[in-house]
C-alpha positions, 0 to 999 in steps of 0.5 A: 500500500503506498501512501503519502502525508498531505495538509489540510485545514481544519477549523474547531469551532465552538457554539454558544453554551458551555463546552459546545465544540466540534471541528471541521475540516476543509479538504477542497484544498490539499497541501504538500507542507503545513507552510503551504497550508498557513500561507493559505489560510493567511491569504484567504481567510475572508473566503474561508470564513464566509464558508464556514459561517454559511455551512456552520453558522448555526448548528441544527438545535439552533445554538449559534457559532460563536468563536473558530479556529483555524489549524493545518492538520497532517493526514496519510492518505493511500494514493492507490486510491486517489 
């Protein structure tokens, strides 16, 4: 099986209420290193955030987001797949 590291971003977001997180990951885009990937974040955070507010803006029992964050994540994928 081969497989390779990429970098994708990832955004925890956290809701109106006590210890109400969750995460999201945002895989359109994938990365060669975590450089490439913050470099990104950096540069299209407005885009970024716009997206997340129209997907997780409210969640389905109708709490609210309140706070994000952005993060680069590694993960292996098997490029026999790809």
């Amino acid at each position: 099986m081969n497989s390779t590291v990429v970098w994708i971003i990832t955004a925890m977001l956290w809701y109106q209420g006590p210890g109400d997180y969750g995460s999201t990951t945002y895989e359109a885009k994938q990365f060669d290193g975590r450089g490439e990937c913050l470099d990104y974040i950096w540069d299209n955070k407005a885009d970024l955030v716009e997206e997340l507010f129209r997907i997780h803006g409210i969640h389905a029992d109708g709490r609210r987001l309140k706070t994000w964050g952005f993060y680069c994540e590694a993960k292996r994928i098997n490029v026999d797949e790809v």
